[in-house]
C-alpha positions in Angstrom: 0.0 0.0 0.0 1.3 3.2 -0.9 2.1 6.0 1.4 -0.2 8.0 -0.3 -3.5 5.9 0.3 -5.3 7.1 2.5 -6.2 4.8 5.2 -9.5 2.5 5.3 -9.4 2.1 1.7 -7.7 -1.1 1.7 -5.0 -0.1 -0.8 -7.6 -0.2 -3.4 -7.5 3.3 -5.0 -4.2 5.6 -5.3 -3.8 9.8 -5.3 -2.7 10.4 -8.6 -2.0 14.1 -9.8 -2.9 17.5 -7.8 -6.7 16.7 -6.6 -6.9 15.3 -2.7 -10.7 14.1 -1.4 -11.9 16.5 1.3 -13.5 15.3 4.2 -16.5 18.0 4.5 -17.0 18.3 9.0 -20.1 17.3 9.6 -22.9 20.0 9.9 -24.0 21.2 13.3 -27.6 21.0 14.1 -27.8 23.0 16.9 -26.4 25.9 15.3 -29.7 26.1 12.6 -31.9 25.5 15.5 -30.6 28.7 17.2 -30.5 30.5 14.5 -34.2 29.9 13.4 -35.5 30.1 16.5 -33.6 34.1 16.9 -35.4 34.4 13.9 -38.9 33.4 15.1 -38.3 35.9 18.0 -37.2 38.9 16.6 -40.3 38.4 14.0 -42.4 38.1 16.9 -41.3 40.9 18.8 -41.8 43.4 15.5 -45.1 42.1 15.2 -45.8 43.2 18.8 -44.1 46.3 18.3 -46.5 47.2 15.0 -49.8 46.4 16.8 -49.4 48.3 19.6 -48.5 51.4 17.8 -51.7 50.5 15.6 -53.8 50.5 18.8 -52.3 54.1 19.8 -52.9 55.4 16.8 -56.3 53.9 16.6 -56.9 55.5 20.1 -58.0 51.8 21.7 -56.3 51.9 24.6 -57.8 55.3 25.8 -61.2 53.8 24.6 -60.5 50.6 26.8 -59.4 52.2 30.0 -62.5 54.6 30.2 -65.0 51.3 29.9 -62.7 49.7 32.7 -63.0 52.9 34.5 -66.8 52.7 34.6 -69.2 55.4 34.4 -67.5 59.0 33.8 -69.1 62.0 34.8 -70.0 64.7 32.1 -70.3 68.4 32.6 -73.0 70.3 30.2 -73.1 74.0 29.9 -75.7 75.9 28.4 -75.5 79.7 27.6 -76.1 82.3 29.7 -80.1 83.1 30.7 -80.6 86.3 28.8 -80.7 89.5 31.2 -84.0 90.9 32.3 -83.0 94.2 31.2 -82.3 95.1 28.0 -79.6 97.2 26.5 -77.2 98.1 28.7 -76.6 98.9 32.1 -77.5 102.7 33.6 -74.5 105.2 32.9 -73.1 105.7 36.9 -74.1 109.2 37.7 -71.2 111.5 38.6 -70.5 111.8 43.0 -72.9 115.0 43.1 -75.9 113.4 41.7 -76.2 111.0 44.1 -78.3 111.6 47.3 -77.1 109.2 50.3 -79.0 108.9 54.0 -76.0 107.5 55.8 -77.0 104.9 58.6 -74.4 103.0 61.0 -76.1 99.1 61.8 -72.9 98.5 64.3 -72.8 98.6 67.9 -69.8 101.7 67.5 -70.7 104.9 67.8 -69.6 107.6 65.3 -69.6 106.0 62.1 -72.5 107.4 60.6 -71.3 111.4 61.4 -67.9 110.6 60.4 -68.4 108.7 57.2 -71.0 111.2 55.9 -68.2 113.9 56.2 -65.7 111.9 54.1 -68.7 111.4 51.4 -69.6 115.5 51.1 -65.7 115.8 50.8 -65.9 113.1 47.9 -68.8 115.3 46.4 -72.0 113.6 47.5 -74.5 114.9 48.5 -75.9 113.8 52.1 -79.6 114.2 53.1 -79.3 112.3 56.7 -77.2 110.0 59.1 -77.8 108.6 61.9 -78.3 104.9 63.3 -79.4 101.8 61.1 -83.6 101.1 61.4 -84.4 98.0 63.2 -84.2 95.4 59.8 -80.2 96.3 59.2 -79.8 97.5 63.2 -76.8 94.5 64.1 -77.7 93.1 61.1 -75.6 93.6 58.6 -72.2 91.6 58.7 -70.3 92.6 55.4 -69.0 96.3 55.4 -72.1 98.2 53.7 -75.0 97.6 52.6 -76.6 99.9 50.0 -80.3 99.7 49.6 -82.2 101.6 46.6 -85.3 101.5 44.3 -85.1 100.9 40.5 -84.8 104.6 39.9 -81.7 104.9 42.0 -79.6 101.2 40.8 -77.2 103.5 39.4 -76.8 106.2 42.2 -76.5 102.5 44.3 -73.6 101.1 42.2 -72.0 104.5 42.4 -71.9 104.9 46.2 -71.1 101.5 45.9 -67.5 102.1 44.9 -66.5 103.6 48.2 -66.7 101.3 50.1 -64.8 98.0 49.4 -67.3 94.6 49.6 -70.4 96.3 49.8 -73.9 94.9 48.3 -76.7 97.0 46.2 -80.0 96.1 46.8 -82.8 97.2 45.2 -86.3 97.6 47.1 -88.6 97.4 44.4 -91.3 99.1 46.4 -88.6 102.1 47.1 -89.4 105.2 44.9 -87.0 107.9 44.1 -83.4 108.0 43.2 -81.9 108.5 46.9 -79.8 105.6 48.5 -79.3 104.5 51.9 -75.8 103.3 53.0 -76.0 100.5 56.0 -72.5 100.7 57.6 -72.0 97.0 58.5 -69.7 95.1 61.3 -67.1 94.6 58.5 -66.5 98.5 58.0 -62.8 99.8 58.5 -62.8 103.1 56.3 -63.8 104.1 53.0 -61.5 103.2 49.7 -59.1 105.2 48.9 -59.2 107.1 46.0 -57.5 105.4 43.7 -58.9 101.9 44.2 -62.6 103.8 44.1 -61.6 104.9 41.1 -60.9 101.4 39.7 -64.5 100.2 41.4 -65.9 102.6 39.6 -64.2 101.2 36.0 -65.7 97.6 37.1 -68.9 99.3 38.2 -69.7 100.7 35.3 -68.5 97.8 32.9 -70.0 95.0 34.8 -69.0 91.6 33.0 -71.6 89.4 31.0 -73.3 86.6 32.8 -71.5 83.6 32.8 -73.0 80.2 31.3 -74.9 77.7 33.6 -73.0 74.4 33.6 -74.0 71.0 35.2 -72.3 68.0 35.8 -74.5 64.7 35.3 -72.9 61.1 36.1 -73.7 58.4 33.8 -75.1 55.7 35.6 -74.0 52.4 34.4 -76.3 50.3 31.8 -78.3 47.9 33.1 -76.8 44.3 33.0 -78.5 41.9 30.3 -80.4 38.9 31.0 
């Protein structure tokens, strides 16, 4: 047997000229296996991927949570009631045109003397002062209270101005344009000029109603059987 015969082959065949049979290793299993299977995963995590970005653009997952969630509340608004009056609101009359009776409803003594001063000072005109009657006597907690008839709404929302948190009312029985001014418990002093004057701005430019909203919860459906 020659040296060049390779073994097992029982000396039958010989390596003549350049050309030597390779021995291919054998293939490895495993290897394909892992491969395929990296394959399946990466496939499957893309397909994932693309659905949930379909369901966020397709706005499921908001729709899902708020059935989970149950019954929502939901607020309605309707537009503001149209005002009694029409047109707009009474021009405020300038400080002299307004006639106030000046009446203190506290248990401390010289407020009604001493504010009525200030007020002629500020240009109105004062017709009497003196203690509250007995419906505002102790009775009135905020710092004024300025009651009028329909005639004298804008003398009201003019006297209004100096004194900070006061309240019109308007008597509908009341005739005349003159205005009383119930000094309440929460009196310290008249505005100062400067913020009257920016009262007065509000006053006279008093913002549109506002619109009525409601809030109704949704009761849940009744179950099927």
């Amino acid at each position: 047997m020659s040296m060049l015969t390779p073994s097992g082959m029982g000396g039958k065949y010989r390596i003549t000229g350049n050309a030597y049979p390779r021995m291919r290793r054998p293939r490895r299993r495993g290897r394909v296996v892992a491969v395929v299977v990296a394959s399946v995963v990466v496939l499957g995590l893309f397909g994932w991927g693309s659905l949930q970005l379909y369901h966020v653009f397709k706005g499921d997952n908001g729709s899902k949570s708020s059935a989970q969630a149950g019954p929502q509340s939901r607020t309605t608004c309707k537009p503001a009631p149209t005002p009694t009056h029409t047109g707009k609101p009474a021009p405020l009359p300038q400080p002299a045109g307004v006639t106030l009776n000046v009446f203190n409803a506290t248990p401390r003594g010289g407020l009604a003397k001493n504010t009525a001063d200030e007020l002629v000072r500020r240009g109105f005109k004062v017709s009497a002062f003196g203690n509250a009657p007995g419906t505002y006597d102790k009775k009135v907690t905020q710092s004024a209270v300025l009651v009028a008839g329909p005639a004298g709404e804008a003398a009201a929302r003019e006297a209004s101005t100096q004194v900070a948190g006061s309240t019109v009312t308007i008597d509908p029985h009341r005739k005349g344009t003159s205005v009383d001014l119930m000094i309440g418990n929460g009196f310290k002093s008249l505005a100062t000029l400067s913020d009257a004057a920016k009262a007065r701005v509000v006053a006279a430019n008093p913002p549109p109603p506002k619109p009525v909203c409601t809030t109704v919860s949704a009761s849940p459906s009744p179950s099927k059987k």
